[in-house]
VOPAGU-2260 file (C-alpha; in pm, 1 decimal, decimal comma):
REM VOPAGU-2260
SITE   aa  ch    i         X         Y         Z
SITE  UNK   A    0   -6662,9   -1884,6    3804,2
SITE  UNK   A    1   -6358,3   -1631,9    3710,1
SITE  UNK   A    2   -6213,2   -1406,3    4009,7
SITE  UNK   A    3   -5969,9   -1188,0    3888,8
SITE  UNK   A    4   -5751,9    -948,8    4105,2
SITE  UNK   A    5   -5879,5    -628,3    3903,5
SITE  UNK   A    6   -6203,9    -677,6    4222,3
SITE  UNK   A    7   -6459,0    -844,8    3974,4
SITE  UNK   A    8   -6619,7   -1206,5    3932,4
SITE  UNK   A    9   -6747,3   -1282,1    3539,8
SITE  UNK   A   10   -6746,3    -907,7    3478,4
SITE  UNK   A   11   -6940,9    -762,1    3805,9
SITE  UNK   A   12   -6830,2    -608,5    4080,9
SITE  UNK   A   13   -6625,8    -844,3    4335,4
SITE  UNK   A   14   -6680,0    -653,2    4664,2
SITE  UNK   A   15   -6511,1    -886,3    4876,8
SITE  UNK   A   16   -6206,2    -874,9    4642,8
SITE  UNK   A   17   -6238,7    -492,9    4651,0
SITE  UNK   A   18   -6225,7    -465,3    5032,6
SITE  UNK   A   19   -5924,6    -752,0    5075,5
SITE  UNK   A   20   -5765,2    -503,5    4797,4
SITE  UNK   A   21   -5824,0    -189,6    5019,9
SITE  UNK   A   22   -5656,2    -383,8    5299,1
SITE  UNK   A   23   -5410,9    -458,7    5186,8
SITE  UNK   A   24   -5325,0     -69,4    5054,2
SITE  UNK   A   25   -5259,4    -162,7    4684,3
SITE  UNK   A   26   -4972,0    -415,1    4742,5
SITE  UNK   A   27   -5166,3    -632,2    4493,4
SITE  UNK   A   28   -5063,4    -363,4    4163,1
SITE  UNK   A   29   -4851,1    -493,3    3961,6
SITE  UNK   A   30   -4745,7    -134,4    3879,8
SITE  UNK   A   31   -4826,0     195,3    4054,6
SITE  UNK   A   32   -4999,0     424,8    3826,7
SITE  UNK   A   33   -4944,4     783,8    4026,5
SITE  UNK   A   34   -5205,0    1087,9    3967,1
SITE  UNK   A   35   -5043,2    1404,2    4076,4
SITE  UNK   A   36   -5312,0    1679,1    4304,9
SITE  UNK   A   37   -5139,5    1994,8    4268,6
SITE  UNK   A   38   -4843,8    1984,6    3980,6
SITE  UNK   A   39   -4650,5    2344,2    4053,0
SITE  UNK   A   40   -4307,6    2428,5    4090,5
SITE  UNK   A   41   -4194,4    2133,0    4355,4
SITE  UNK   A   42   -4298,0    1886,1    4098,0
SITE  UNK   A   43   -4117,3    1993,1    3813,1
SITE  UNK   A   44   -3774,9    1873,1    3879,4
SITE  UNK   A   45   -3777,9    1781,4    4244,4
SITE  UNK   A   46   -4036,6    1568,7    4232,2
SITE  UNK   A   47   -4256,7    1494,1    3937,7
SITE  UNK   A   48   -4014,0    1325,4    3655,8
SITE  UNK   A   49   -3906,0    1049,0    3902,8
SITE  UNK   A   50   -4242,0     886,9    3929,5
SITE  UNK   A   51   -4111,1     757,9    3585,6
SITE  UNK   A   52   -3772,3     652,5    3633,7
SITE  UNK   A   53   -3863,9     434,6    3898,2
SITE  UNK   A   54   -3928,4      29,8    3823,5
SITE  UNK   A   55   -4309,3     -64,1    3858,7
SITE  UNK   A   56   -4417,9     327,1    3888,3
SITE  UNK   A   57   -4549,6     542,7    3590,5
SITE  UNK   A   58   -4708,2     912,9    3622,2
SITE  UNK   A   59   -5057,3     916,1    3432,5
SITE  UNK   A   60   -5223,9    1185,9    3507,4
SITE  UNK   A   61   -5224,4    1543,8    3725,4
SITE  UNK   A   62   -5409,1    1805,2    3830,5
SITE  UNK   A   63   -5461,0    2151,3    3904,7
SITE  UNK   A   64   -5706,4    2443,6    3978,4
SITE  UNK   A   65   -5599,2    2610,3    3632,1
SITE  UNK   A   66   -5695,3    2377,6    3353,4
SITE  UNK   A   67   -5496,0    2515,8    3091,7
SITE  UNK   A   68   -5189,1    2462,5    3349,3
SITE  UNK   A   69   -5229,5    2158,4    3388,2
SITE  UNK   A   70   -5298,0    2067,0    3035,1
SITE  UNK   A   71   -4932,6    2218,1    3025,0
SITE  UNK   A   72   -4782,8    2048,9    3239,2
SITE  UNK   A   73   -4902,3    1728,6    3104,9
SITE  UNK   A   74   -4804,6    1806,4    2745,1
SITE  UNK   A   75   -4471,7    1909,1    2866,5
SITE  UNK   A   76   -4430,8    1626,1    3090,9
SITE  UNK   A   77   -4592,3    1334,7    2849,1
SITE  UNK   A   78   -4845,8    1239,3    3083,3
SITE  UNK   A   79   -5142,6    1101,1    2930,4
SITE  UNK   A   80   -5454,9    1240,7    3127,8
SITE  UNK   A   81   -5500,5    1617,6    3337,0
SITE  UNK   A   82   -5806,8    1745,7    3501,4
SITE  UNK   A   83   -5898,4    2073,8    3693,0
SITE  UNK   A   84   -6087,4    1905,8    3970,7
SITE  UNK   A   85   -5925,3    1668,1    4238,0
SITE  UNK   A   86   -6162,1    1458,0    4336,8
SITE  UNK   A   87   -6191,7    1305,7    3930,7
SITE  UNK   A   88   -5833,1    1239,3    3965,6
SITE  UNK   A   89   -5877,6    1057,2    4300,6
SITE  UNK   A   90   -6176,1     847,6    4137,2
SITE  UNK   A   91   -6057,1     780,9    3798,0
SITE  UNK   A   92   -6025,7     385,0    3793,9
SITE  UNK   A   93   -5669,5     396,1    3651,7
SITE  UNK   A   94   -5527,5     602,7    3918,6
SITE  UNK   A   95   -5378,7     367,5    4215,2
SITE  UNK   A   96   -5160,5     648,5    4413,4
SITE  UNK   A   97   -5189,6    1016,4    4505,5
SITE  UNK   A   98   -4904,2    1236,8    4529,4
SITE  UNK   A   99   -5040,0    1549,5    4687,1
SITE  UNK   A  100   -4841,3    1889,2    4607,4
SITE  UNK   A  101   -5013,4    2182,5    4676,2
SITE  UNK   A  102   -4970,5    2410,1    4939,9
SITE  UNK   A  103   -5012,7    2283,1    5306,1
SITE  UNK   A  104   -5337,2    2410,0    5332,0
SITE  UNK   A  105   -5538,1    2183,6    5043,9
SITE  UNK   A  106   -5334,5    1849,8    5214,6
SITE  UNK   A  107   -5581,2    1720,9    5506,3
SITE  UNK   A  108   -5853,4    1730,7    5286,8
SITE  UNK   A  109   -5725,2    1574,0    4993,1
SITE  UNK   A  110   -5553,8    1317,0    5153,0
SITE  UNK   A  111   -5902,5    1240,0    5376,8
SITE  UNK   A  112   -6056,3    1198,9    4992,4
SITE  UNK   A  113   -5785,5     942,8    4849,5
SITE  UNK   A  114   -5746,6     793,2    5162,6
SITE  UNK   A  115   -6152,1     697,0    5173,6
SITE  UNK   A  116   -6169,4     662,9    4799,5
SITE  UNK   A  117   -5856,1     335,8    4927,8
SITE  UNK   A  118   -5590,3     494,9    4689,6
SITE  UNK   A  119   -5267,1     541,8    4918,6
SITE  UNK   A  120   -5118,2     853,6    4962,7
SITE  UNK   A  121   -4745,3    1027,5    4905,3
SITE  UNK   A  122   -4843,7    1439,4    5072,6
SITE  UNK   A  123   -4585,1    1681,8    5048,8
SITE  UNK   A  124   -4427,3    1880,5    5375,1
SITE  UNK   A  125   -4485,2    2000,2    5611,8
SITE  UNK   A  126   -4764,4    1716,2    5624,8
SITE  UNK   A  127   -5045,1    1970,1    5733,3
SITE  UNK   A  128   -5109,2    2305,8    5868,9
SITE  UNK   A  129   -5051,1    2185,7    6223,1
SITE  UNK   A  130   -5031,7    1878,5    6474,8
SITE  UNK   A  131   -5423,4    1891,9    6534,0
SITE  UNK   A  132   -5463,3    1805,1    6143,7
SITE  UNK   A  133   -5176,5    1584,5    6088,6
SITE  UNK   A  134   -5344,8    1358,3    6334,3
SITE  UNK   A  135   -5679,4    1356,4    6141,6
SITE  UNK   A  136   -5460,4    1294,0    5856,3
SITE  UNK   A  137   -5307,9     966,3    6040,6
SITE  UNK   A  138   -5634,5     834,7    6243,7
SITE  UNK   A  139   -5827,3     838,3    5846,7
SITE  UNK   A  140   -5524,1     581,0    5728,3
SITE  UNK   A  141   -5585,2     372,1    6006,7
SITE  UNK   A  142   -5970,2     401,6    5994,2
SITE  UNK   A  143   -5932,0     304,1    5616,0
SITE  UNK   A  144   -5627,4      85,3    5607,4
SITE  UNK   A  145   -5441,4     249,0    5353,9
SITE  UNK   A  146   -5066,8     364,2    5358,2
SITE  UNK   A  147   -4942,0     743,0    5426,0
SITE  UNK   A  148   -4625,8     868,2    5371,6
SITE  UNK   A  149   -4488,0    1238,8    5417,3
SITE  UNK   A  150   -4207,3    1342,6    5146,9
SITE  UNK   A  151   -3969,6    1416,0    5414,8
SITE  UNK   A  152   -3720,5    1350,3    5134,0
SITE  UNK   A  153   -3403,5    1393,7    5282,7
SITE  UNK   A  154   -3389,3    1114,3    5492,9
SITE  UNK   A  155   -3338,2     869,2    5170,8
SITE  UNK   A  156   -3044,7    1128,1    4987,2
SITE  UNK   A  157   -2693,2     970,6    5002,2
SITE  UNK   A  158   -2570,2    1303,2    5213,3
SITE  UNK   A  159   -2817,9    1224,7    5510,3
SITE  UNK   A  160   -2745,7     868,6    5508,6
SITE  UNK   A  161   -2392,4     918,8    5547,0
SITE  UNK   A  162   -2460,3    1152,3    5855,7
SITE  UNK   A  163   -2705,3     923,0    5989,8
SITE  UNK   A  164   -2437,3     641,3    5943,2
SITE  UNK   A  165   -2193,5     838,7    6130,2
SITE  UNK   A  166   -2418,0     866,9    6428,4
SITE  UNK   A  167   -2491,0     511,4    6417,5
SITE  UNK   A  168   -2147,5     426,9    6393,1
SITE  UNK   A  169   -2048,0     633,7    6710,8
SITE  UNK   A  170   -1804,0     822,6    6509,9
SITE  UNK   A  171   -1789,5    1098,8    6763,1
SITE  UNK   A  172   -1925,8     894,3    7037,8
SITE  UNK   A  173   -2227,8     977,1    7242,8
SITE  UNK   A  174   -2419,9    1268,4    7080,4
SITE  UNK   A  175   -2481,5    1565,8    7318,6
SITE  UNK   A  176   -2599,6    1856,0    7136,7
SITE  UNK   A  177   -2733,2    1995,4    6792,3
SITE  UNK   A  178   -2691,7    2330,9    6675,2
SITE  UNK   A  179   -2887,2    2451,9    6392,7
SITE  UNK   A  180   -2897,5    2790,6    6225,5
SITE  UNK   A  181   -3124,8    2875,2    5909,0
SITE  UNK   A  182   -3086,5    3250,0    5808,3
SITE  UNK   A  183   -3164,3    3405,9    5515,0
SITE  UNK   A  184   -3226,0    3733,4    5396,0
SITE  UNK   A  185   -3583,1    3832,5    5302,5
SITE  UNK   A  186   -3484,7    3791,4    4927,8
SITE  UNK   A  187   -3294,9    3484,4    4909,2
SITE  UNK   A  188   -3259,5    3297,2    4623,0
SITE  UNK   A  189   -3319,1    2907,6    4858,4
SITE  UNK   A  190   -3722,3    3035,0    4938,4
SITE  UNK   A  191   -3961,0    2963,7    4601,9
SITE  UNK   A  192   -4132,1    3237,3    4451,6
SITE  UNK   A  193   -4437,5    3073,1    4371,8
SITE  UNK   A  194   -4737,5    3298,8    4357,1
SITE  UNK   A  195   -5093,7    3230,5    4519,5
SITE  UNK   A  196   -5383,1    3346,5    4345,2
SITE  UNK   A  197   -5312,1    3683,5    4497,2
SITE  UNK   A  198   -5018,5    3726,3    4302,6
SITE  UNK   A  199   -4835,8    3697,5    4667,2
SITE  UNK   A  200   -4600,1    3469,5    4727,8
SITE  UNK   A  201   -4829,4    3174,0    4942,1
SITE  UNK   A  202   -4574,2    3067,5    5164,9
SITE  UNK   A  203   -4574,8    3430,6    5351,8
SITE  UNK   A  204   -4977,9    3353,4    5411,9
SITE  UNK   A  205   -5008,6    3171,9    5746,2
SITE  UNK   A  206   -5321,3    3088,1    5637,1
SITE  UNK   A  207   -5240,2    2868,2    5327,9
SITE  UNK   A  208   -4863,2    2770,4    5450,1
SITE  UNK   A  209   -4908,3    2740,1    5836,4
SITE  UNK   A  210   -4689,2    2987,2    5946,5
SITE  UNK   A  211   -4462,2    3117,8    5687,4
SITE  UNK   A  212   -4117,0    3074,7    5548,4
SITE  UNK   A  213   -4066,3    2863,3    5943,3
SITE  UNK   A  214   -4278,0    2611,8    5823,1
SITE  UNK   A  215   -4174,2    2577,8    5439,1
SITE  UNK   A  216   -3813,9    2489,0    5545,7
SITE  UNK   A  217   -3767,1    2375,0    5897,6
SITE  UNK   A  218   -3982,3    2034,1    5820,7
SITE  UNK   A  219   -3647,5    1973,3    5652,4
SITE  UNK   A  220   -3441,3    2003,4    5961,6
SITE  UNK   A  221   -3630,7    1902,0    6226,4
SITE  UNK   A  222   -3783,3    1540,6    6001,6
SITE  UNK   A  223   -3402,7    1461,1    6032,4
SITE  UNK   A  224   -3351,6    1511,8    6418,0
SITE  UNK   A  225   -3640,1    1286,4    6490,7
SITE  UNK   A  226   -3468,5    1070,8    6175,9
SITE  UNK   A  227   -3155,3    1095,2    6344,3
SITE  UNK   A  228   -3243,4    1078,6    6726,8
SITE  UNK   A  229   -3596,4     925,2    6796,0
SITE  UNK   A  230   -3888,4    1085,2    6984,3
SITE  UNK   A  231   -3864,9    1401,6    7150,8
SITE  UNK   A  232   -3959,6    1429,7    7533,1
SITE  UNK   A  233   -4006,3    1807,7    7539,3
SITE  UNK   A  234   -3977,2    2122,6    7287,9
SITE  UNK   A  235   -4019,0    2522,0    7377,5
SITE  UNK   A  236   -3971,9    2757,1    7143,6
SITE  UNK   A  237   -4045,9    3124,3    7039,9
SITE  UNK   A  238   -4125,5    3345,0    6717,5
SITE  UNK   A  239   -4220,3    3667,7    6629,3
SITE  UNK   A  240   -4268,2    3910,9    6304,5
SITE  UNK   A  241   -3968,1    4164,8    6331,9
SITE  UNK   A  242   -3970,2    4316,1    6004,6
SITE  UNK   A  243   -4358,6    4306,1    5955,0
SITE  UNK   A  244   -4320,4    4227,8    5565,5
SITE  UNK   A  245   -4566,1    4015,2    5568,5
SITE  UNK   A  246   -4816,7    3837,9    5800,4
SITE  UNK   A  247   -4642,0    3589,3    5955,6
SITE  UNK   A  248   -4321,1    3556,3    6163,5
SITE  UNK   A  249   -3991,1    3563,1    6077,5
SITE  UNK   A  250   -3773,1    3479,0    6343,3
SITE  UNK   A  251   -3798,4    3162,4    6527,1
SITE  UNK   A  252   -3630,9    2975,9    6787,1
SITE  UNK   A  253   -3666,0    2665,2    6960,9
SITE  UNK   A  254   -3533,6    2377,2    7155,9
SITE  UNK   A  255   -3546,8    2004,6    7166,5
SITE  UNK   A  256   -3473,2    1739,9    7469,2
SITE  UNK   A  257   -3500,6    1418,7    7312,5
SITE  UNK   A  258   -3558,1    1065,1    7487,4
SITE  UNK   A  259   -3166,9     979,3    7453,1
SITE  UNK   A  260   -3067,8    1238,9    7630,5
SITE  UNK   A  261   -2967,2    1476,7    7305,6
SITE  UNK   A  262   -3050,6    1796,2    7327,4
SITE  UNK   A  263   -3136,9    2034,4    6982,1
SITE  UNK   A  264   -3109,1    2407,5    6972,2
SITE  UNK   A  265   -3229,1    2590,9    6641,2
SITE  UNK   A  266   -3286,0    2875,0    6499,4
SITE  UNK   A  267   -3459,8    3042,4    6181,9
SITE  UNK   A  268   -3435,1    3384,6    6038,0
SITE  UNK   A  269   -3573,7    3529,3    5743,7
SITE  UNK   A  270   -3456,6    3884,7    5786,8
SITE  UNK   A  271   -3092,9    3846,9    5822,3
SITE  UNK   A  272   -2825,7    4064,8    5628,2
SITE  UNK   A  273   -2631,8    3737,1    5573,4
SITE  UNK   A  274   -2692,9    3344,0    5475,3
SITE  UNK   A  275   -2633,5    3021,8    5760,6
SITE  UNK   A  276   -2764,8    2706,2    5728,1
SITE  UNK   A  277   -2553,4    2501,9    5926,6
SITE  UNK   A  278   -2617,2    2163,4    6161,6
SITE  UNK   A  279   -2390,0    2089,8    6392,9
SITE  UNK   A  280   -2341,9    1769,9    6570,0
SITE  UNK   A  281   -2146,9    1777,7    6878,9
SITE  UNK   A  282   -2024,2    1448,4    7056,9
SITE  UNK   A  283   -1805,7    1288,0    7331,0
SITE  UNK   A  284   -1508,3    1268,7    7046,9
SITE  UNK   A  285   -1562,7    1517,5    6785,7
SITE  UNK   A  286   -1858,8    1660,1    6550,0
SITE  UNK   A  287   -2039,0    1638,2    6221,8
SITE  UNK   A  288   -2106,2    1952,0    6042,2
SITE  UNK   A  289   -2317,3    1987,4    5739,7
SITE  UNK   A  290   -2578,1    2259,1    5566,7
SITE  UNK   A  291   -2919,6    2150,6    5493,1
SITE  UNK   A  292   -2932,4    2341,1    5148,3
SITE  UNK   A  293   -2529,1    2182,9    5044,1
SITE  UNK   A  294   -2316,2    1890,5    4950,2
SITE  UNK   A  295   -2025,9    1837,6    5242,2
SITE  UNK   A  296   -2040,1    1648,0    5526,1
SITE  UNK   A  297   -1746,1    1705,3    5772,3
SITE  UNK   A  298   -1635,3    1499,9    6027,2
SITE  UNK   A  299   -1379,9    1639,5    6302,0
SITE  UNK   A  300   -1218,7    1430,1    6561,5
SITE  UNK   A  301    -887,8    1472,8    6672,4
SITE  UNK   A  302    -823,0    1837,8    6572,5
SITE  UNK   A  303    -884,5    1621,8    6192,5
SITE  UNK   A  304   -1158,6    1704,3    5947,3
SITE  UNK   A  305   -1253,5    1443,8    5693,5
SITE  UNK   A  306   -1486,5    1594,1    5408,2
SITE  UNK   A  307   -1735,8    1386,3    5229,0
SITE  UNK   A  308   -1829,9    1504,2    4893,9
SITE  UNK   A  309   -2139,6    1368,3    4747,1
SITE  UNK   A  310   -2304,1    1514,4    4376,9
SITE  UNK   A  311   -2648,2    1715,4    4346,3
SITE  UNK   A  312   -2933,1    1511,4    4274,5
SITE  UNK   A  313   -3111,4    1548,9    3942,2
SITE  UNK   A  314   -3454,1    1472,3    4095,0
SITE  UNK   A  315   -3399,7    1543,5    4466,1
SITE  UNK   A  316   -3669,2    1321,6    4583,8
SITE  UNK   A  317   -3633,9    1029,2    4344,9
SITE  UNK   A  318   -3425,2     799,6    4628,1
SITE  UNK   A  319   -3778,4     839,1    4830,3
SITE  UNK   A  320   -4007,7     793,2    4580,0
SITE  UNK   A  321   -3883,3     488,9    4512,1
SITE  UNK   A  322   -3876,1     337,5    4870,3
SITE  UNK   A  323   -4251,6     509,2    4869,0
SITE  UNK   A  324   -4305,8     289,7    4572,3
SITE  UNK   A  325   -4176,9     -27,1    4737,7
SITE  UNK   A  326   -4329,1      57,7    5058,0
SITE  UNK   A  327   -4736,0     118,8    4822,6
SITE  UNK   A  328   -4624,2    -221,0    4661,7
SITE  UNK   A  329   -4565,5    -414,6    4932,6
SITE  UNK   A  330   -4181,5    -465,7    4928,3
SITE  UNK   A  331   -4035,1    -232,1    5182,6
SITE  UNK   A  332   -4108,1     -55,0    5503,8
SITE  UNK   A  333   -4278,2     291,0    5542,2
SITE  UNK   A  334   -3990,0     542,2    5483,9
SITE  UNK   A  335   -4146,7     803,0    5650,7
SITE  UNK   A  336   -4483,7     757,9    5870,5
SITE  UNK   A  337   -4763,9     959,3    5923,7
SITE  UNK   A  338   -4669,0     860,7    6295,6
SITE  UNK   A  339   -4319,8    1060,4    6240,8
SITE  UNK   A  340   -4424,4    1324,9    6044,4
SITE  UNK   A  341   -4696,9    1404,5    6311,9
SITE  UNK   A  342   -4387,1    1458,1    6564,0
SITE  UNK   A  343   -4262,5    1688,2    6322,4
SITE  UNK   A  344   -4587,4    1895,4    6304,1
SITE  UNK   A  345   -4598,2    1910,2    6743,5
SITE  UNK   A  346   -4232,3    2055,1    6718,1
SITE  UNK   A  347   -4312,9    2361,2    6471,6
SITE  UNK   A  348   -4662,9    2375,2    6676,8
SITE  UNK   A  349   -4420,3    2424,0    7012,9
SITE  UNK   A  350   -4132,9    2676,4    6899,6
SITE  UNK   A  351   -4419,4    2878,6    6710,6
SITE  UNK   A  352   -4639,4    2907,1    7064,0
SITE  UNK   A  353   -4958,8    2675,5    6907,6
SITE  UNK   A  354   -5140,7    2470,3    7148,2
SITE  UNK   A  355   -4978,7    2061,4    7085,1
C-alpha cells in the first residue's frame, strides 16, 4: 500500500491523510503556492510581487470581479492562472494559501470560504467591517483548525522594530503616554484613489470600508499600540462628519488605557488645511517620536535627540509575508493573530460609538 502526503492511498482519496493535513494548517507543503482574492492597487507593489521573492512561496494565480483585469494583472505580473470568481480560486487543487485584498467588506466571507475549504488565510486590514465580524472571522479558524493572519504589516518593517526595541529596552524608562495625530486634507496624496464600481472612491462608503478614511488608516496605528503595549483595559472615543463630503465621518478621536498602565490619546482628521502624522512616546526619561507614513525615528533624552534613518521598502509588506510564510509552513509563530487583530477592530468600534 502507497500513502503519500499529497492525501491519497494507490491513487484514491486518503481522507484520514486529508483531515491530519487540515490540522495541521498546511505545515506539511513543501512550498506555499498563494492565490490572490482581490488583486487591486494594494497588491501591486505593496503587496503582491513579494509572494515571489520569498523562499518556499510562489504566487500562482489571482482573482477579481473584472475578468479582463485580472487577466491583466496576471500577464503583467507572470502569474500562471486568473479567474473572475473566488470561490474557483479557493478550490483549485494547486492553490494552498489565500491572500485576501479586497475591500473590507468582501473579507468575512471569503475568509469563512478558504478557511472551510482548509486553505489558510493572509486578509488584508482592517481585518473586517467591525469587532462583531472579526470574531466570526476568528471562531471559523478555530472551528476548522486552520491559521489566520491580518496584514498588520508594520509590525515586521525595520522602523517599527527599532521603536518597539526602544520600548523594550527602557530607553526612556516607564512609558506613560502616547500621542497620536493623523490629519490630512480631504485631497491628500497618502489616501488611495481607488474607485468602487460607482466610480466613487470605496473607502468614503461606510458600507464597503467600515467607516471611512478612520478605518483605512488608523488599523495602522492602533495594530502597533496593542504591538507595542499589550491589551487594552478600556477605550472611548468620538467621531463625526464635519464637512459632509461624503457619507461617513471625518473627524475622530479616541482614547486608550491599557493594562500597563499606558495611556493612548489619538486623533484623525480628514478635513484639515494642513498634514500631521505624528506618534509620540512619552516616558519617565525622554520620548520616541516617529510618523506612521515616514522614515525617522527620534529618540530624546537628556535635552539629546538621536535620529535613526532607515530606507523605504520596495515591497512594504514583504518582511511580513515572509514570517506569514514561515508561520503557514510551520517554522515560526503567528506574526499577527486573528486574536490581536480582533482588539484592533473593538478599538475603531469604541472611538467611532459602535456597540463592542
Amino acid at each position: 500500500m502507497e500513502i503519500s502526503l499529497n492525501g491519497r492511498m494507490n491513487g484514491k482519496p486518503n481522507y484520514f491523510m486529508e483531515k491530519v493535513r487540515n490540522m495541521l494548517g498546511n505545515d506539511r507543503s513543501a512550498e506555499l503556492k498563494w492565490g490572490i482574492i482581490g488583486c487591486g492597487d494594494v497588491t501591486e507593489v505593496k503587496s503582491g510581487p513579494a509572494f515571489n521573492k520569498i523562499p518556499g512561496s510562489s504566487l500562482v494565480a489571482v482573482m477579481r470581479r473584472s475578468g479582463a483585469k485580472a487577466q491583466d494583472y496576471a500577464y503583467r505580473h507572470n502569474v500562471p492562472k486568473w479567474y473572475d470568481n473566488a470561490a474557483r480560486l479557493i478550490n483549485d487543487p494547486e492553490i494552498n494559501a489565500i491572500y485576501i485584498a479586497t475591500p473590507p467588506l468582501q473579507h468575512e466571507e471569503y475568509a469563512l470560504l478558504a478557511l472551510a475549504a482548509g486553505k489558510p488565510v493572509y486578509v488584508e486590514k482592517p481585518m473586517t467591517l467591525n469587532a462583531v465580524s472579526a470574531l466570526r472571522m476568528k471562531e471559523a479558524a478555530e472551528k476548522y483548525n486552520v491559521k489566520l493572519t491580518v496584514a498588520h504589516y508594520r509590525r515586521q518593517q525595520p522602523m517599527f522594530l527599532k521603536v518597539k526595541a526602544l520600548i523594550d529596552q527602557k530607553a526612556i524608562g516607564d512609558i506613560s503616554l502616547v500621542q497620536l495625530q493623523m490629519h490630512q486634507p480631504h485631497n491628500s496624496d497618502l489616501i488611495a484613489s481607488t474607485a468602487g464600481g460607482s466610480g466613487s472612491n470605496w473607502r468614503f462608503d461606510p458600507a464597503i470600508s467600515g467607516g471611512g478614511l478612520f478605518h483605512d488608516l488608523s488599523p495602522h496605528q492602533l495594530d502597533l499600540m496593542i504591538y507595542f503595549f499589550g491589551h487594552p483595559l478600556k477605550s472611548m472615543g468620538l467621531s463625526l462628519n464635519q464637512a459632509g463630503l461624503y457619507p461617513a465621518d471625518d473627524i475622530v478621536s479616541g482614547q486608550v488605557l491599557f493594562k500597563n498602565g499606558v495611556l493612548f490619546n489619538g486623533s484623525w482628521c480628514f478635513n484639515a488645511a494642513e498634514k500631521t502624522d505624528s506618534c509620540e512616546i512619552i516616558g519617565t526619561e525622554g520620548k520616541i517620536t516617529f510618523p506612521m507614513f515616514g522614515h525617522k525615528v527620534t529618540l530624546r533624552k537628556n535635552g539629546i535627540d538621536q535620529d535613526f534613518i532607515f530606507d523605504p521598502l520596495q515591497h512594504v509588506q514583504q518582511p511580513m509575508i515572509e514570517q506569514v510564510v514561515n508561520y503557514f509552513s510551520g517554522r515560526g509563530e503567528n506574526p499577527c493573530s486573528a486574536q490581536d487583530a480582533m482588539l484592533c477592530m473593538q478599538l475603531m468600534d469604541s472611538f467611532t460609538c459602535r456597540d463592542v
